[in-house]
NUMARRO-251881 format. One record per residue: residue number from 1; x, y, z of N, C-alpha, C in turn. Coordinates in steps of 0.1 Angstrom, whole numbers, plus 5000, padded with zeros to 4 digits. Example, Ala and Ser with C-alpha at 12.3 -4.5 7.8 and 13.67 -1.06 7.14 Angstrom:
+-----+------+------+------+------+------+------+------+------+------+
!   i !  npx !  npy !  npz ! capx ! capy ! capz !  cpx !  cpy !  cpz !
+-----+------+------+------+------+------+------+------+------+------+
!   1 ! 5132 ! 4943 ! 5078 ! 5123 ! 4955 ! 5078 ! 5132 ! 4967 ! 5078 !
!   2 ! 5128 ! 4978 ! 5071 ! 5137 ! 4989 ! 5071 ! 5129 ! 5000 ! 5079 !
+-----+------+------+------+------+------+------+------+------+------+
END
This chain:
+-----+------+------+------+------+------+------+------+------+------+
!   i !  npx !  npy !  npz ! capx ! capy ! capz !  cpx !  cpy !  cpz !
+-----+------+------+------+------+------+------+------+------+------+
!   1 ! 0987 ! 5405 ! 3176 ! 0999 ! 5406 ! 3184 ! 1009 ! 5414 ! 3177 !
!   2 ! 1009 ! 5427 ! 3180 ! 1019 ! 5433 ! 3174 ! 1014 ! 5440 ! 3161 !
!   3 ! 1005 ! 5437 ! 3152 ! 1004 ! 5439 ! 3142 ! 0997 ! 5452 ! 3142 !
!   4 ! 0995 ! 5459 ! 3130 ! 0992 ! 5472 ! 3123 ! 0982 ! 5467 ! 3114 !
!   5 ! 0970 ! 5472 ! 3117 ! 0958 ! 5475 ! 3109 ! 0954 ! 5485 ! 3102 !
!   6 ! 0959 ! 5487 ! 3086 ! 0954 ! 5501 ! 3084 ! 0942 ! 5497 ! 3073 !
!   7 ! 0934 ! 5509 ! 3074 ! 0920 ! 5512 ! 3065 ! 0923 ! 5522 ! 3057 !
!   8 ! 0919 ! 5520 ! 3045 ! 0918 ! 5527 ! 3033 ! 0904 ! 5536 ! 3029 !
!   9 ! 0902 ! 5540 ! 3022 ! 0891 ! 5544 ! 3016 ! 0890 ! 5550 ! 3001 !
!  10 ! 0878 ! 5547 ! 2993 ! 0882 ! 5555 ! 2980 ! 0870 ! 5564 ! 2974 !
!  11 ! 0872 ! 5567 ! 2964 ! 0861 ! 5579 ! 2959 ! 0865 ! 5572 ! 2943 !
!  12 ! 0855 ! 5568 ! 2934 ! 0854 ! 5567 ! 2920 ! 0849 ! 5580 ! 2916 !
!  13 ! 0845 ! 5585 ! 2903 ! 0839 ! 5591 ! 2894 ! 0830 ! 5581 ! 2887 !
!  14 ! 0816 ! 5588 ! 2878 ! 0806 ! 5586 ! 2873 ! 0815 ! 5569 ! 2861 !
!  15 ! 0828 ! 5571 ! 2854 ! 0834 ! 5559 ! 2846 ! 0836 ! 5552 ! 2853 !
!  16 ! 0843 ! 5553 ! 2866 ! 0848 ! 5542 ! 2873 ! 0861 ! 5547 ! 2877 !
!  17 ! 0866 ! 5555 ! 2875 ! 0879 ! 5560 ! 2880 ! 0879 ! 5562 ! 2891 !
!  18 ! 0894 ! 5561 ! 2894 ! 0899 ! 5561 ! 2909 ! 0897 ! 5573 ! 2907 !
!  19 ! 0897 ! 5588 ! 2918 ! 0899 ! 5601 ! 2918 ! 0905 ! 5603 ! 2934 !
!  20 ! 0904 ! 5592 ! 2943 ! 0911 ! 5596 ! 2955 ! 0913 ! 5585 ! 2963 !
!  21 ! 0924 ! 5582 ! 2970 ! 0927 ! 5573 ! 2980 ! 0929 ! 5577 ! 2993 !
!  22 ! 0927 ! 5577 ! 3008 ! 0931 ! 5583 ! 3017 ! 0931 ! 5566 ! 3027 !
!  23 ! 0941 ! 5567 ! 3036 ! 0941 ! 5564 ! 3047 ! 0931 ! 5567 ! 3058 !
!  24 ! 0927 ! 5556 ! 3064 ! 0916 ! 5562 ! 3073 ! 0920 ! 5562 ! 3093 !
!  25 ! 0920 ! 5571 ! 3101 ! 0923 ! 5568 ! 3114 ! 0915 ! 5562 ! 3121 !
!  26 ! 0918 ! 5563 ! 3132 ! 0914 ! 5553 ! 3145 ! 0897 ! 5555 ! 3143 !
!  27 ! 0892 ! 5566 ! 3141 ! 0878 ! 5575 ! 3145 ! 0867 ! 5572 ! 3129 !
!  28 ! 0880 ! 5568 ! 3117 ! 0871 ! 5564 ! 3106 ! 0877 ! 5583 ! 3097 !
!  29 ! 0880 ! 5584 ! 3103 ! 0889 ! 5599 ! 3092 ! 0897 ! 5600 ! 3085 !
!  30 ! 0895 ! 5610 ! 3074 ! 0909 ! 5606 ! 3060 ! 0915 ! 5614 ! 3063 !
!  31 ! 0931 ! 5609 ! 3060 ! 0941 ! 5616 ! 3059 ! 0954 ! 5609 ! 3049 !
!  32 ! 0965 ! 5612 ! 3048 ! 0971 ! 5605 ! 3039 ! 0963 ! 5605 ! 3025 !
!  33 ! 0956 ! 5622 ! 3018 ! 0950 ! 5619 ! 3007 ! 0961 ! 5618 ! 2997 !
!  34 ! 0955 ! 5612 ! 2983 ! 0962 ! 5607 ! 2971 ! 0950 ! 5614 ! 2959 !
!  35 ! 0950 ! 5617 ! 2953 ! 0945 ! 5625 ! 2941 ! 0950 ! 5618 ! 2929 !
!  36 ! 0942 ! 5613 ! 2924 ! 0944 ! 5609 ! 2907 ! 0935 ! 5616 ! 2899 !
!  37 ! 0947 ! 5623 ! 2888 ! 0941 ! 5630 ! 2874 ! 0940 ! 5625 ! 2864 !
!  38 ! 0932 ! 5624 ! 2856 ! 0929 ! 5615 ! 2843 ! 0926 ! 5625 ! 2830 !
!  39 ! 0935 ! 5618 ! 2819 ! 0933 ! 5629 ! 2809 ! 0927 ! 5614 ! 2800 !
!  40 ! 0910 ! 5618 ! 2797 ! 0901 ! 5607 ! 2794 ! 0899 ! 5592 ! 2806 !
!  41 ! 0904 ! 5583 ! 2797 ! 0909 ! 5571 ! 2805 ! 0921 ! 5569 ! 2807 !
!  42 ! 0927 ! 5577 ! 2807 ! 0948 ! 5571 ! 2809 ! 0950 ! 5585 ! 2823 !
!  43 ! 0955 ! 5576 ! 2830 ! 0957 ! 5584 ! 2844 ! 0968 ! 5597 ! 2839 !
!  44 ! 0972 ! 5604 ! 2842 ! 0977 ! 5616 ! 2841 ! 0987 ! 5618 ! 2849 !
!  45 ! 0985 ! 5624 ! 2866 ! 0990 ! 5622 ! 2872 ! 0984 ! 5621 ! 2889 !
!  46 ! 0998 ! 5616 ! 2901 ! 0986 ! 5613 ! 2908 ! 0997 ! 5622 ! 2923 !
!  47 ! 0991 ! 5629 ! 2931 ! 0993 ! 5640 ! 2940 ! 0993 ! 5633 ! 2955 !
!  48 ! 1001 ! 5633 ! 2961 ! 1006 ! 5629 ! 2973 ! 1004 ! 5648 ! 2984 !
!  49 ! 0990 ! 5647 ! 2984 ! 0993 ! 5663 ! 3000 ! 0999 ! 5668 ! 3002 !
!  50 ! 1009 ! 5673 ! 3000 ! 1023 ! 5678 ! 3005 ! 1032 ! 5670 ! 3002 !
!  51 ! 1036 ! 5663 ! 2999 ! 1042 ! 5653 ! 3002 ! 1049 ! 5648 ! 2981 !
!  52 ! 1042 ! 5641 ! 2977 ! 1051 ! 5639 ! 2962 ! 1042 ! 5638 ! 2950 !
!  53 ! 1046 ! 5637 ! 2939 ! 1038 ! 5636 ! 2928 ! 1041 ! 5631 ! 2922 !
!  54 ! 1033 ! 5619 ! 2912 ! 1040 ! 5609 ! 2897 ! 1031 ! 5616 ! 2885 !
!  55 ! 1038 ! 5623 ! 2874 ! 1032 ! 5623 ! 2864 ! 1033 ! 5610 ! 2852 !
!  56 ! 1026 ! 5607 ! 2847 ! 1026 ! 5594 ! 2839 ! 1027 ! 5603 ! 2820 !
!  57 ! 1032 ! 5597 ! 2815 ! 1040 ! 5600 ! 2801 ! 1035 ! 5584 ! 2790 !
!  58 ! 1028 ! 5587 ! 2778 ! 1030 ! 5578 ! 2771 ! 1029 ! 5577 ! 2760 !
!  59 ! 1033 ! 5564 ! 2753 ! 1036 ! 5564 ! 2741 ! 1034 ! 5573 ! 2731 !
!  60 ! 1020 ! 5574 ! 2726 ! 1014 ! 5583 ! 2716 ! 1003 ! 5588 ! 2723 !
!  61 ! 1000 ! 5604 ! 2713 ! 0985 ! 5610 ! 2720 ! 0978 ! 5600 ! 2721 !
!  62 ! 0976 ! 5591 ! 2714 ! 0956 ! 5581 ! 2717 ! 0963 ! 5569 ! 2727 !
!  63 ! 0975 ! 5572 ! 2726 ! 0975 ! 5553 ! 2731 ! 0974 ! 5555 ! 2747 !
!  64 ! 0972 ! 5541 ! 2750 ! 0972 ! 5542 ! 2767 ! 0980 ! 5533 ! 2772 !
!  65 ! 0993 ! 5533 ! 2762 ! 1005 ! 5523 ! 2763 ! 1015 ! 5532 ! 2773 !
!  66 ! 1020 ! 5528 ! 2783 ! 1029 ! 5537 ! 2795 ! 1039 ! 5537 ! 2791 !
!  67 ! 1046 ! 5550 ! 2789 ! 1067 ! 5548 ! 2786 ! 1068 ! 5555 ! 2797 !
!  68 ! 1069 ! 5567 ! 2805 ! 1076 ! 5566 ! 2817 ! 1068 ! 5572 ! 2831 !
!  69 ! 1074 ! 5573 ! 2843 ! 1065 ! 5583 ! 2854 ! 1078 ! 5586 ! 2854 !
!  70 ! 1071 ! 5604 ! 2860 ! 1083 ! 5612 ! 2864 ! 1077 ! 5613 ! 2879 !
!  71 ! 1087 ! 5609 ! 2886 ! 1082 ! 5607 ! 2900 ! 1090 ! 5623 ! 2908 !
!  72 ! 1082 ! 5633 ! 2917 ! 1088 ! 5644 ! 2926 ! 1088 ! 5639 ! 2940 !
!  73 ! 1097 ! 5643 ! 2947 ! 1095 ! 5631 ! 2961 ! 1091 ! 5651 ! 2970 !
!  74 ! 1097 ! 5660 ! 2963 ! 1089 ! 5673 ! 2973 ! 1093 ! 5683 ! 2961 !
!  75 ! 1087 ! 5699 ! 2962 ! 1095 ! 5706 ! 2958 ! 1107 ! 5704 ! 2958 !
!  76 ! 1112 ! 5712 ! 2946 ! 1127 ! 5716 ! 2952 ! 1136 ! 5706 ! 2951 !
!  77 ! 1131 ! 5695 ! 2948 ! 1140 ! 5685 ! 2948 ! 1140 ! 5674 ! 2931 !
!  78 ! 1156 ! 5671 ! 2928 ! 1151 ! 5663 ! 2917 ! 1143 ! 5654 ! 2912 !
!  79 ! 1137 ! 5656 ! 2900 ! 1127 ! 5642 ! 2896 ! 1136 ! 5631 ! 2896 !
!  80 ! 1126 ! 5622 ! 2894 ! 1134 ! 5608 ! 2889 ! 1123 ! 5599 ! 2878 !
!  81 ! 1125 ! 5597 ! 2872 ! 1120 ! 5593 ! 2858 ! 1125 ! 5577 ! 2856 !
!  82 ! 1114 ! 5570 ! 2857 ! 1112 ! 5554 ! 2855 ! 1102 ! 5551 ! 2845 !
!  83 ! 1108 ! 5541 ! 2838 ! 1106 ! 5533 ! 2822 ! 1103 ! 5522 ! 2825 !
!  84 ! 1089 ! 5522 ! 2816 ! 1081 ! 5512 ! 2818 ! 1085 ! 5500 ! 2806 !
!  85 ! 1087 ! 5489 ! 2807 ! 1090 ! 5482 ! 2799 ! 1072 ! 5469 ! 2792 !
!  86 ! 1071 ! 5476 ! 2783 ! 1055 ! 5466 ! 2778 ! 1060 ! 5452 ! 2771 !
!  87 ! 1047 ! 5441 ! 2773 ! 1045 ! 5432 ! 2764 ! 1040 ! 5436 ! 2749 !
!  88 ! 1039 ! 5432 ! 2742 ! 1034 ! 5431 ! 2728 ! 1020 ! 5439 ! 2728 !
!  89 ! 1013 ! 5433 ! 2740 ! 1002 ! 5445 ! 2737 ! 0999 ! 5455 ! 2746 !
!  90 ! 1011 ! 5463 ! 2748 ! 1014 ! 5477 ! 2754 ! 1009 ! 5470 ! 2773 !
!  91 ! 1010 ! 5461 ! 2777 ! 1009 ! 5459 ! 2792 ! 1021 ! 5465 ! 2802 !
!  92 ! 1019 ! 5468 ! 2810 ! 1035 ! 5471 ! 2815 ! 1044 ! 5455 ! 2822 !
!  93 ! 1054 ! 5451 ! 2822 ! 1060 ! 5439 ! 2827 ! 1069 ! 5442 ! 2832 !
!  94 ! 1080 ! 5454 ! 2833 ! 1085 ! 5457 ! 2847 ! 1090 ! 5474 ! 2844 !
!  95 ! 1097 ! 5475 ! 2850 ! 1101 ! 5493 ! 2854 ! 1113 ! 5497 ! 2853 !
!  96 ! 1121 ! 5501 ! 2849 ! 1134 ! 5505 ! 2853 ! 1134 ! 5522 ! 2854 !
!  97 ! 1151 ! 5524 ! 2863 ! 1155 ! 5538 ! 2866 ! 1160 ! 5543 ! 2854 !
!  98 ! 1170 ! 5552 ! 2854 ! 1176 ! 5563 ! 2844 ! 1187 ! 5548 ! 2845 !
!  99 ! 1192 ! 5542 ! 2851 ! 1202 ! 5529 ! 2850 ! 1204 ! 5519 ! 2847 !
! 100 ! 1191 ! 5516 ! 2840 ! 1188 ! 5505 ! 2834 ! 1180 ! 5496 ! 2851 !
! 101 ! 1185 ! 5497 ! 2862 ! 1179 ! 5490 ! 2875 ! 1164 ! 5485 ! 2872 !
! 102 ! 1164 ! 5473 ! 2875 ! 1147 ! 5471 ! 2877 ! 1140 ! 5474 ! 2889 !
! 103 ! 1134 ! 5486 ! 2895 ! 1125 ! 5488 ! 2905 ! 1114 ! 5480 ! 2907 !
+-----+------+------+------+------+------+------+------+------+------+
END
């Protein structure tokens, strides 16, 4: 009654990595793709179609502990950069803006 049904779909690689998300239409077709880059096992960054991009930033070369995403919402327009806040063993436990804000 009213409601919205949406379908997903995904694409792994040979480790197990995500490499693509898409929305699927009425007919079973992708659109709304998402692209995830991986540098090793630590995601890199991930590509919105036209549309935006998050690069992910962390701690040290080896670690796969998160310090921030620099999020692009299109060309042309300013980043915005959010900080990951970890538990003790580099998990992430929440997010803030350039304002200290919790997102």
């Amino acid at each position: 009654r009213g409601s919205t049904v949406r379908r997903y779909g995904y694409v792994y690689d040979a480790p197990g990595r995500r490499v693509e998300k898409h929305e699927l239409d009425a007919e079973g077709k992708p659109y709304n793709r998402t692209t995830f880059l991986w540098d090793g096992m630590r995601l890199a960054q991930e590509c919105r179609l036209g549309r935006s991009s998050s690069l992910y930033i962390y701690s040290d070369q080896g670690s796969h502990e998160p310090l921030a995403r620099v999020d692009r919402a299109a060309p042309g327009e300013a980043d915005e950069v959010l900080y990951y806040h970890t538990d003790v063993n580099g998990a992430p436990e929440e997010m803030t803006d350039g304002g200290g804000n919790i997102v």
